[in-house]
PyMOL Python script that loads the backbone (N, CA, C, O; Angstrom):
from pymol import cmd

cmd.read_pdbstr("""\
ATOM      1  N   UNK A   1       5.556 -17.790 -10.826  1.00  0.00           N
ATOM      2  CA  UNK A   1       4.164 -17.515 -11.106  1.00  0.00           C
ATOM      3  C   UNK A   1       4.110 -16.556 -12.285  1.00  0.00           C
ATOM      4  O   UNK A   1       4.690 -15.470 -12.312  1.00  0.00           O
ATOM      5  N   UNK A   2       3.469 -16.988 -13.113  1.00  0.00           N
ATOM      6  CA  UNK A   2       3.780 -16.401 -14.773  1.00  0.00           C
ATOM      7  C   UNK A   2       2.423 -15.603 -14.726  1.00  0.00           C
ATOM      8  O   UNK A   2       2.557 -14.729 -15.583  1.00  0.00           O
ATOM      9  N   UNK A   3       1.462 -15.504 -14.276  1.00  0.00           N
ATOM     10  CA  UNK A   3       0.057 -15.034 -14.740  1.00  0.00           C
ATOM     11  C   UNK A   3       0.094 -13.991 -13.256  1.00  0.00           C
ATOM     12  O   UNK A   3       0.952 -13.915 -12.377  1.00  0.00           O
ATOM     13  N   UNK A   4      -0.933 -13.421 -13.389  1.00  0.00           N
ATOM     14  CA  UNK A   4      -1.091 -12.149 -12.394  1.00  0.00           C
ATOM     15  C   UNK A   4      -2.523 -11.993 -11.975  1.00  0.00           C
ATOM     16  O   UNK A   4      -3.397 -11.285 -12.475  1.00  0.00           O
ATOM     17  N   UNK A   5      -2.572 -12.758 -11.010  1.00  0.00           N
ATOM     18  CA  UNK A   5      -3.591 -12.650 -10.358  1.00  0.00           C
ATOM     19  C   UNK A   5      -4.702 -11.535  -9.924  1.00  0.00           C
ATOM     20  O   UNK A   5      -4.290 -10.391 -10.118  1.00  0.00           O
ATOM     21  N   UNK A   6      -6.313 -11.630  -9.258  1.00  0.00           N
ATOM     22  CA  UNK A   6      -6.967 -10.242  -9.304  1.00  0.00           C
ATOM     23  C   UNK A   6      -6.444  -9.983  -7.992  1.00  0.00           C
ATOM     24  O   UNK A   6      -7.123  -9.020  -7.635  1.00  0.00           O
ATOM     25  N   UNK A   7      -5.642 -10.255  -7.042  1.00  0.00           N
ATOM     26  CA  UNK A   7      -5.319  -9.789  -5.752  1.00  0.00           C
ATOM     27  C   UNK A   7      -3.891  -8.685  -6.012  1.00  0.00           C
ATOM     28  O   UNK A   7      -3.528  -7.673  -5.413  1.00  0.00           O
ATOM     29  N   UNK A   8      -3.515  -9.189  -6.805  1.00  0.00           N
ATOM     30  CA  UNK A   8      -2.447  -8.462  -7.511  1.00  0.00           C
ATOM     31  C   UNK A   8      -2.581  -7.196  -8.305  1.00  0.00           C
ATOM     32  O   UNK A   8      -1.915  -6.167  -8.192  1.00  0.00           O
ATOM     33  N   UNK A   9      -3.598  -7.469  -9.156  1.00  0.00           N
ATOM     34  CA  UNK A   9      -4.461  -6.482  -9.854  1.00  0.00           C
ATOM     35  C   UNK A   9      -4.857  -5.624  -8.761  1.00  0.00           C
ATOM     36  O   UNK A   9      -4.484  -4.463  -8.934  1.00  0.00           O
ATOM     37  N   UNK A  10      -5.566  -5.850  -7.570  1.00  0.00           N
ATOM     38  CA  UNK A  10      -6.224  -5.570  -6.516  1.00  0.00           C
ATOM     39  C   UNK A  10      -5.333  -3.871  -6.032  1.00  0.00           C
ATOM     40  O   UNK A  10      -5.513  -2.683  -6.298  1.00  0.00           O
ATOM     41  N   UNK A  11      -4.454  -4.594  -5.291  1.00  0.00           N
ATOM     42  CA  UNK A  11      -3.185  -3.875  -5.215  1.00  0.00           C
ATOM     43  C   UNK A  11      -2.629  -2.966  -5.491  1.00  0.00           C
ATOM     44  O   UNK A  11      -2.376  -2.019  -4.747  1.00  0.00           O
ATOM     45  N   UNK A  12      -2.257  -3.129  -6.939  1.00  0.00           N
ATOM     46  CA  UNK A  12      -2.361  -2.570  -7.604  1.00  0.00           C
ATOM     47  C   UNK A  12      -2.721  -0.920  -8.066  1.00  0.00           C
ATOM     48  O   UNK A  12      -1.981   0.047  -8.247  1.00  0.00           O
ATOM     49  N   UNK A  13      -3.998  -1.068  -8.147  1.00  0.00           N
ATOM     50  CA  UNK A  13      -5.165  -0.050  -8.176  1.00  0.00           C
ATOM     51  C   UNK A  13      -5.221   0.764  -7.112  1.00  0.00           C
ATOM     52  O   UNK A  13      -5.569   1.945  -7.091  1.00  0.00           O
ATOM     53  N   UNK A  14      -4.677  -0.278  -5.769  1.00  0.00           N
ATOM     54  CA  UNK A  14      -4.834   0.931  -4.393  1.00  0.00           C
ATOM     55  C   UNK A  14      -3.369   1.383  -4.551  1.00  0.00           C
ATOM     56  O   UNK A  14      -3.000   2.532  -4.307  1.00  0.00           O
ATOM     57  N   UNK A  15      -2.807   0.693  -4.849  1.00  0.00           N
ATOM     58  CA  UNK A  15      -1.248   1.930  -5.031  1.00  0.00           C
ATOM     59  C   UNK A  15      -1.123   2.973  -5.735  1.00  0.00           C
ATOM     60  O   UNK A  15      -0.557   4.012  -5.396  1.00  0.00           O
ATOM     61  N   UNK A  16      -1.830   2.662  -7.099  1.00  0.00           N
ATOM     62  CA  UNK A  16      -1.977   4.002  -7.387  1.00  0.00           C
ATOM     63  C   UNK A  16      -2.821   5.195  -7.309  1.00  0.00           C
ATOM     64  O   UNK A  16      -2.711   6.363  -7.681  1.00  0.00           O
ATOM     65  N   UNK A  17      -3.945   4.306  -6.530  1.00  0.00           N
ATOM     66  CA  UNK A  17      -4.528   5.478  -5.965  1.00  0.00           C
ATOM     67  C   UNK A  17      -4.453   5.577  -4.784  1.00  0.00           C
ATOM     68  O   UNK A  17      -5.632   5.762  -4.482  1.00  0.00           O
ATOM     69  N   UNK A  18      -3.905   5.586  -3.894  1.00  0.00           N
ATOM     70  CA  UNK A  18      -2.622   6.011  -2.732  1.00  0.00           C
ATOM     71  C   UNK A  18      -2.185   7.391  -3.379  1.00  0.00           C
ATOM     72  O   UNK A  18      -2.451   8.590  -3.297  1.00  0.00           O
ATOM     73  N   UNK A  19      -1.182   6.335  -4.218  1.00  0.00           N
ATOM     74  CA  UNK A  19      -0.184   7.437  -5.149  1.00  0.00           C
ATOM     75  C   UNK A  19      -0.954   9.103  -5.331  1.00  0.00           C
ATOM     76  O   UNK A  19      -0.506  10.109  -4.780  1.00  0.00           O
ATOM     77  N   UNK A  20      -2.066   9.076  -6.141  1.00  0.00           N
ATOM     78  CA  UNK A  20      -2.553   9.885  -6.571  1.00  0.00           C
ATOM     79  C   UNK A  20      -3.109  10.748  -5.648  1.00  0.00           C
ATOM     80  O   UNK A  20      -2.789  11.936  -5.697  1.00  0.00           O
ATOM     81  N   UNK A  21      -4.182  10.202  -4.500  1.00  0.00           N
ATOM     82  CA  UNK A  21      -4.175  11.277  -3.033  1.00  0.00           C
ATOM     83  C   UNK A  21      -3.053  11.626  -2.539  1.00  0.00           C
ATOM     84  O   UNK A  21      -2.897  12.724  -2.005  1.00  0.00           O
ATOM     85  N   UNK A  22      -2.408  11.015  -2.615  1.00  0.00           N
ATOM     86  CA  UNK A  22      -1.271  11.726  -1.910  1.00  0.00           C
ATOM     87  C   UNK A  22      -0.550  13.104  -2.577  1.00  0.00           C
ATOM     88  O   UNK A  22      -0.424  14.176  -1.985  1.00  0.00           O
ATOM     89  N   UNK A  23      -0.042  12.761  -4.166  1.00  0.00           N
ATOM     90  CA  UNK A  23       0.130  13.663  -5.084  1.00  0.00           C
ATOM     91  C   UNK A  23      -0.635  14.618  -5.651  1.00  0.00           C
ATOM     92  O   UNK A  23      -0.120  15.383  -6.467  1.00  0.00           O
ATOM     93  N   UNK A  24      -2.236  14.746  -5.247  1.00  0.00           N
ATOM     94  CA  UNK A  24      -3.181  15.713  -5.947  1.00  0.00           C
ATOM     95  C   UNK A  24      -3.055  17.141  -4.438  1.00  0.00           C
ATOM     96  O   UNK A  24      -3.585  18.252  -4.442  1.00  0.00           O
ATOM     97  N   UNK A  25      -2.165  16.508  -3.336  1.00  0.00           N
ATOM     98  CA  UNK A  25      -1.800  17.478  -2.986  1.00  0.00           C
ATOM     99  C   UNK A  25      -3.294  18.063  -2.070  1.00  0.00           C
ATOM    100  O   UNK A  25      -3.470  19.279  -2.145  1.00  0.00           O
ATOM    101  N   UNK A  26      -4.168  17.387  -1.372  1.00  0.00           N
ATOM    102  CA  UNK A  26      -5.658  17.504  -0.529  1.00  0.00           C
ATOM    103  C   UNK A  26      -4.944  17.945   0.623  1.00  0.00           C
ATOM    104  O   UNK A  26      -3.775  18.308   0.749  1.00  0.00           O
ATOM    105  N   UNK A  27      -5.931  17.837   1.481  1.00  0.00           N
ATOM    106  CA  UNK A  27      -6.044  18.393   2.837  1.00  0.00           C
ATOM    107  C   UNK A  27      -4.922  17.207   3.290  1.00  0.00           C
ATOM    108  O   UNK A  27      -4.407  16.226   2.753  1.00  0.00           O
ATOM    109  N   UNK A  28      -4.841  18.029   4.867  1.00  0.00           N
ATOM    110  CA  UNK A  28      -3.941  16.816   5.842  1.00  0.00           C
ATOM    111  C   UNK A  28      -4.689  15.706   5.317  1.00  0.00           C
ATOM    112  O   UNK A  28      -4.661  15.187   4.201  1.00  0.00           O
ATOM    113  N   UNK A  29      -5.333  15.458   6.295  1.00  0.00           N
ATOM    114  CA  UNK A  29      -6.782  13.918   6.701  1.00  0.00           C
ATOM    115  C   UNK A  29      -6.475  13.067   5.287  1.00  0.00           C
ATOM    116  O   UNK A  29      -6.182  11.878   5.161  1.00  0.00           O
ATOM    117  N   UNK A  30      -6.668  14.226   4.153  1.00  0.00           N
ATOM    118  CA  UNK A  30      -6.856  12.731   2.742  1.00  0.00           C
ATOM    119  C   UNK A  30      -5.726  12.422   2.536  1.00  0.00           C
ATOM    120  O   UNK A  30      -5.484  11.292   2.111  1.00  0.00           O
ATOM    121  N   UNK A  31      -4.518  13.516   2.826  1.00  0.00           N
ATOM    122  CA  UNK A  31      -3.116  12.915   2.343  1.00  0.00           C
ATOM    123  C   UNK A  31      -2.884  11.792   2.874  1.00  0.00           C
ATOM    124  O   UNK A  31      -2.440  10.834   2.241  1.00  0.00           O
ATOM    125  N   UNK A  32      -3.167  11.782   4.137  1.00  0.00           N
ATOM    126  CA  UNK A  32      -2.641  10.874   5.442  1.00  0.00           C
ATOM    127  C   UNK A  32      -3.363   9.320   5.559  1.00  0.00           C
ATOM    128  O   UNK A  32      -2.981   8.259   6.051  1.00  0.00           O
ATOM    129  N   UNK A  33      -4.784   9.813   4.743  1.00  0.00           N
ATOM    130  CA  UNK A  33      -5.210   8.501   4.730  1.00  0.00           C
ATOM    131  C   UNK A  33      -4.600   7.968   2.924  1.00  0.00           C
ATOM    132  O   UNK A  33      -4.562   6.750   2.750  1.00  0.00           O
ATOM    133  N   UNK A  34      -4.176   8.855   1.736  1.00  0.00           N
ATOM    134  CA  UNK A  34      -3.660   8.223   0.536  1.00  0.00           C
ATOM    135  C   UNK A  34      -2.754   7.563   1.059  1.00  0.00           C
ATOM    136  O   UNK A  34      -2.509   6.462   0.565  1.00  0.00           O
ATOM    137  N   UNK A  35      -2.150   7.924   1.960  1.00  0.00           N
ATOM    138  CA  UNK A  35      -0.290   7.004   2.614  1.00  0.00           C
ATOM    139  C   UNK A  35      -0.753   6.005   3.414  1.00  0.00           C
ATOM    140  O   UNK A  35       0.094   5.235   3.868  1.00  0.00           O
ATOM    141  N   UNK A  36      -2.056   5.810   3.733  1.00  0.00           N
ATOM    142  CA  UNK A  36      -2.309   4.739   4.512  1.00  0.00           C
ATOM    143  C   UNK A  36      -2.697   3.426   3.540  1.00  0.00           C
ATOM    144  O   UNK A  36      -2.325   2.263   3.699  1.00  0.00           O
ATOM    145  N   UNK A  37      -3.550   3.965   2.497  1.00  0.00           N
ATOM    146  CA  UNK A  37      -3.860   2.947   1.592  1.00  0.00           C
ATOM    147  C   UNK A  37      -2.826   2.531   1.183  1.00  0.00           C
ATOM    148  O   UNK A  37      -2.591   1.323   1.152  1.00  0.00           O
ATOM    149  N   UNK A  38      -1.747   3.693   0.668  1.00  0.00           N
ATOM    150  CA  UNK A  38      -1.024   3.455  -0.442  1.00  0.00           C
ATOM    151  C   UNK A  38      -0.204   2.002   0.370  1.00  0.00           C
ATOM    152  O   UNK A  38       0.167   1.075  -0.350  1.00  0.00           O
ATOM    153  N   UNK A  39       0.014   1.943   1.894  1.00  0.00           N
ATOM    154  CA  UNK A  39       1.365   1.313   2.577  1.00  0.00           C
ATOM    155  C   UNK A  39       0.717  -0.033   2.720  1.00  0.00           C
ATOM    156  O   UNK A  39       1.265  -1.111   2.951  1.00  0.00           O
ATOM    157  N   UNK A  40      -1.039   0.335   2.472  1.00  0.00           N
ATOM    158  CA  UNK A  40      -1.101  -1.122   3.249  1.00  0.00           C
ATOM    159  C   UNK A  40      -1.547  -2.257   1.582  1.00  0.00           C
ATOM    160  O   UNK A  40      -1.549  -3.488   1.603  1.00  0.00           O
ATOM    161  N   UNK A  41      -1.821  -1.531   0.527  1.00  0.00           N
ATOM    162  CA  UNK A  41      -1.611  -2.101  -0.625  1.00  0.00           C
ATOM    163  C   UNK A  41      -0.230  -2.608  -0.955  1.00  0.00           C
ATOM    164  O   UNK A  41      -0.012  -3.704  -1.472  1.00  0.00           O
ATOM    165  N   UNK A  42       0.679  -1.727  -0.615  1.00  0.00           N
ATOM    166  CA  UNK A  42       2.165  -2.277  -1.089  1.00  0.00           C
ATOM    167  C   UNK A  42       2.449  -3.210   0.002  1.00  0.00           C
ATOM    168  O   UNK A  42       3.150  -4.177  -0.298  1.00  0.00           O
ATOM    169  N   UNK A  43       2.076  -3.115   1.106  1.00  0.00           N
ATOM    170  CA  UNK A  43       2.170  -4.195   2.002  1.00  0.00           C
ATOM    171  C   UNK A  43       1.602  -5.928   1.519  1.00  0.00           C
ATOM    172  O   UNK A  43       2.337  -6.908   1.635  1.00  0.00           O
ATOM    173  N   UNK A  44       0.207  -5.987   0.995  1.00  0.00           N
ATOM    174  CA  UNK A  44      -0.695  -6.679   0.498  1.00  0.00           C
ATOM    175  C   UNK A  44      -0.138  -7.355  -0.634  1.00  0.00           C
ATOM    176  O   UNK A  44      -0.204  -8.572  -0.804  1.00  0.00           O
ATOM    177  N   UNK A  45       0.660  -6.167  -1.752  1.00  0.00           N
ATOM    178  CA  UNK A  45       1.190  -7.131  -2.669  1.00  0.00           C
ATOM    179  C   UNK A  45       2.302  -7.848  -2.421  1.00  0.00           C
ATOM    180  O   UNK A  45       2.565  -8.813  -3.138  1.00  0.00           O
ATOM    181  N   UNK A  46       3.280  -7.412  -1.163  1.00  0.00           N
ATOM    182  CA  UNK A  46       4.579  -8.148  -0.724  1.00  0.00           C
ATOM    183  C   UNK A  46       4.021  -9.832  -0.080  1.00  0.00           C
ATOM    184  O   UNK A  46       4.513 -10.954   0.038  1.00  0.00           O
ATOM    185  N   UNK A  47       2.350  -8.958   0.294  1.00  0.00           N
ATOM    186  CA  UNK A  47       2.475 -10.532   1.218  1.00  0.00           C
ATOM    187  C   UNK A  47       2.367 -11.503  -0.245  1.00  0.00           C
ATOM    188  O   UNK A  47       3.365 -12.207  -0.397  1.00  0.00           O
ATOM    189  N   UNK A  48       1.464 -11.622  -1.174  1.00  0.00           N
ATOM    190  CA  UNK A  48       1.237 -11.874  -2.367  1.00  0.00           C
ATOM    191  C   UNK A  48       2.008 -12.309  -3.138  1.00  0.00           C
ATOM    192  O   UNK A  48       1.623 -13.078  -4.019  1.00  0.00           O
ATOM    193  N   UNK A  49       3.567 -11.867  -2.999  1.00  0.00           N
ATOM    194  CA  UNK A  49       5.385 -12.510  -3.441  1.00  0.00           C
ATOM    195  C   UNK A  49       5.442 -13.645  -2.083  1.00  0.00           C
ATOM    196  O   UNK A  49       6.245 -14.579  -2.105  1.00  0.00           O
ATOM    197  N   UNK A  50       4.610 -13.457  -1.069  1.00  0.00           N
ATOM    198  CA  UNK A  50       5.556 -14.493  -0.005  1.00  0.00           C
ATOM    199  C   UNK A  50       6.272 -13.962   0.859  1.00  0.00           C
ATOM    200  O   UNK A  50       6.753 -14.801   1.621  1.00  0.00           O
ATOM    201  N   UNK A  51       6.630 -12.666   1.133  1.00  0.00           N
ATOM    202  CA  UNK A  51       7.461 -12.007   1.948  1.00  0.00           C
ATOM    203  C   UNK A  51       6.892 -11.022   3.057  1.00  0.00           C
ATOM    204  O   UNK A  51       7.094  -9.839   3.330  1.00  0.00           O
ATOM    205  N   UNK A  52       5.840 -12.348   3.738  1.00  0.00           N
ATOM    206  CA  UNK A  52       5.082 -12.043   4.885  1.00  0.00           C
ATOM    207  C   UNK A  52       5.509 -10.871   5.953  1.00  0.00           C
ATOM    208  O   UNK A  52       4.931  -9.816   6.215  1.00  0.00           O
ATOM    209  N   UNK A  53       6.811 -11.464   6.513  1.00  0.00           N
ATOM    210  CA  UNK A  53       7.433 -10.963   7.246  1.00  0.00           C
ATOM    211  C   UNK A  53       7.878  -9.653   7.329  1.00  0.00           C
ATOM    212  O   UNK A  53       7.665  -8.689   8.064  1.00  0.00           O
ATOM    213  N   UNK A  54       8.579  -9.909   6.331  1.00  0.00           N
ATOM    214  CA  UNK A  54       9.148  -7.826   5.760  1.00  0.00           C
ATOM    215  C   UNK A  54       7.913  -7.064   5.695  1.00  0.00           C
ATOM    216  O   UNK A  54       7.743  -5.994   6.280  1.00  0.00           O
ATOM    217  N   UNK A  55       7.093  -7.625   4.996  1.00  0.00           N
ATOM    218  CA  UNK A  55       5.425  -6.929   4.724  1.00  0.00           C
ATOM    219  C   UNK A  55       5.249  -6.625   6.186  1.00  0.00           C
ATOM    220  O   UNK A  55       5.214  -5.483   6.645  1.00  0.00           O
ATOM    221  N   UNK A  56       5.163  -7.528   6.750  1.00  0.00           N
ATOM    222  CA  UNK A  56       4.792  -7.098   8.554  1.00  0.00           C
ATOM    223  C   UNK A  56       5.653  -5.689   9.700  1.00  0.00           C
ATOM    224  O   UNK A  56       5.284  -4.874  10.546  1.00  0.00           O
ATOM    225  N   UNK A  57       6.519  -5.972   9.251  1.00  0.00           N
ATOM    226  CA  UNK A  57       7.841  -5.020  10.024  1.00  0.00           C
ATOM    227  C   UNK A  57       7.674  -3.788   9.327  1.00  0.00           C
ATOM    228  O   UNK A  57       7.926  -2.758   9.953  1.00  0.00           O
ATOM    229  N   UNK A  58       7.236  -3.695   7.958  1.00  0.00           N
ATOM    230  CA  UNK A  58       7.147  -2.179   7.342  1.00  0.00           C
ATOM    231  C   UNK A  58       5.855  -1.543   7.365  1.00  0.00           C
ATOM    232  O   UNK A  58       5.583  -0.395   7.015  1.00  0.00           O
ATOM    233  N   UNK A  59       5.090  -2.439   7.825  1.00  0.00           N
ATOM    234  CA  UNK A  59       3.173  -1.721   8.468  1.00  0.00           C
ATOM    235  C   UNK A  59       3.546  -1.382   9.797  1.00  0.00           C
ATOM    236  O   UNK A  59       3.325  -0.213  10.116  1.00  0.00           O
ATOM    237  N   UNK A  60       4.113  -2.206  10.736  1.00  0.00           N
ATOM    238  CA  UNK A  60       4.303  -1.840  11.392  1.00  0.00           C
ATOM    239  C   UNK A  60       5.309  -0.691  11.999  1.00  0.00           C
ATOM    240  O   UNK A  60       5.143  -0.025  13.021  1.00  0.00           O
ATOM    241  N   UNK A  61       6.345  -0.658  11.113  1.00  0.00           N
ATOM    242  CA  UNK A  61       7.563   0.951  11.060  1.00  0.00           C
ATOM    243  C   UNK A  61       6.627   2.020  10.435  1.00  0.00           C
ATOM    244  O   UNK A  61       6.894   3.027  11.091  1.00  0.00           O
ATOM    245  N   UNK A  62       5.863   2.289   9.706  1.00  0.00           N
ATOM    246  CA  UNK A  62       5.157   2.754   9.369  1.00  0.00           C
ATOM    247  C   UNK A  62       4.335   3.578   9.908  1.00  0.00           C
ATOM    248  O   UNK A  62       4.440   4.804   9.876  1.00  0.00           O
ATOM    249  N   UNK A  63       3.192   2.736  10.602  1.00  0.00           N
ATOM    250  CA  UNK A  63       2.286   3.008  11.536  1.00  0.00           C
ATOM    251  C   UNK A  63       2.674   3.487  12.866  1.00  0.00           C
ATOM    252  O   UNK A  63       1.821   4.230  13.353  1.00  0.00           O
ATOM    253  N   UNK A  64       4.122   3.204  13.895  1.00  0.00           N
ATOM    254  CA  UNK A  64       4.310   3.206  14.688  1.00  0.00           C
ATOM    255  C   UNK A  64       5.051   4.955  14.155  1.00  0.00           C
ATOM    256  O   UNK A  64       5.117   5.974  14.843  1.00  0.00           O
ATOM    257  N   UNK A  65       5.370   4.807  13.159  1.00  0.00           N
ATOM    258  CA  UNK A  65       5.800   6.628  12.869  1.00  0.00           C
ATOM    259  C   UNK A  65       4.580   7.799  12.558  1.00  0.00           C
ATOM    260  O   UNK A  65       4.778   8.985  12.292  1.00  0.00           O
ATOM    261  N   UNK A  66       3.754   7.361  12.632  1.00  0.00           N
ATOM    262  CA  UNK A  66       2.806   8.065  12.084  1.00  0.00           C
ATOM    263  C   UNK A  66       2.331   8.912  13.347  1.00  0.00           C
ATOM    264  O   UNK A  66       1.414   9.726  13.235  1.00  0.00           O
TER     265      UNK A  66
END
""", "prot")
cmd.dss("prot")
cmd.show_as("cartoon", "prot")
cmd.util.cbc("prot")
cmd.orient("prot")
């Protein structure tokens, strides 16, 4: 797949702004929810490669650590 889709784009945008709550260094609550976006965007773009599965097992290792 040569072109890059807006779900990709999508993604994207929440990773790095994940990234960025998390790194601007806020309260508990916003950090905790930047790591939530950030996991379930990087999750979103794995499903997006096809790699449903792994995407699934790492929301769920994730979440079950939280």
């Amino acid at each position: 797949r040569g072109r890059v889709g807006i779900y990709d784009r999508i993604c994207f945008i929440f990773r790095v702004l994940g990234g960025l709550a998390v790194a601007s260094n806020p309260s508990p609550y916003y950090g905790a929810l930047g790591l939530v976006v950030a996991a379930v965007a990087g999750c979103g773009w794995l499903v997006s490669l096809g790699v449903s599965f792994v995407s699934l097992v790492l929301v769920m290792v994730y979440f079950g650590g939280m």
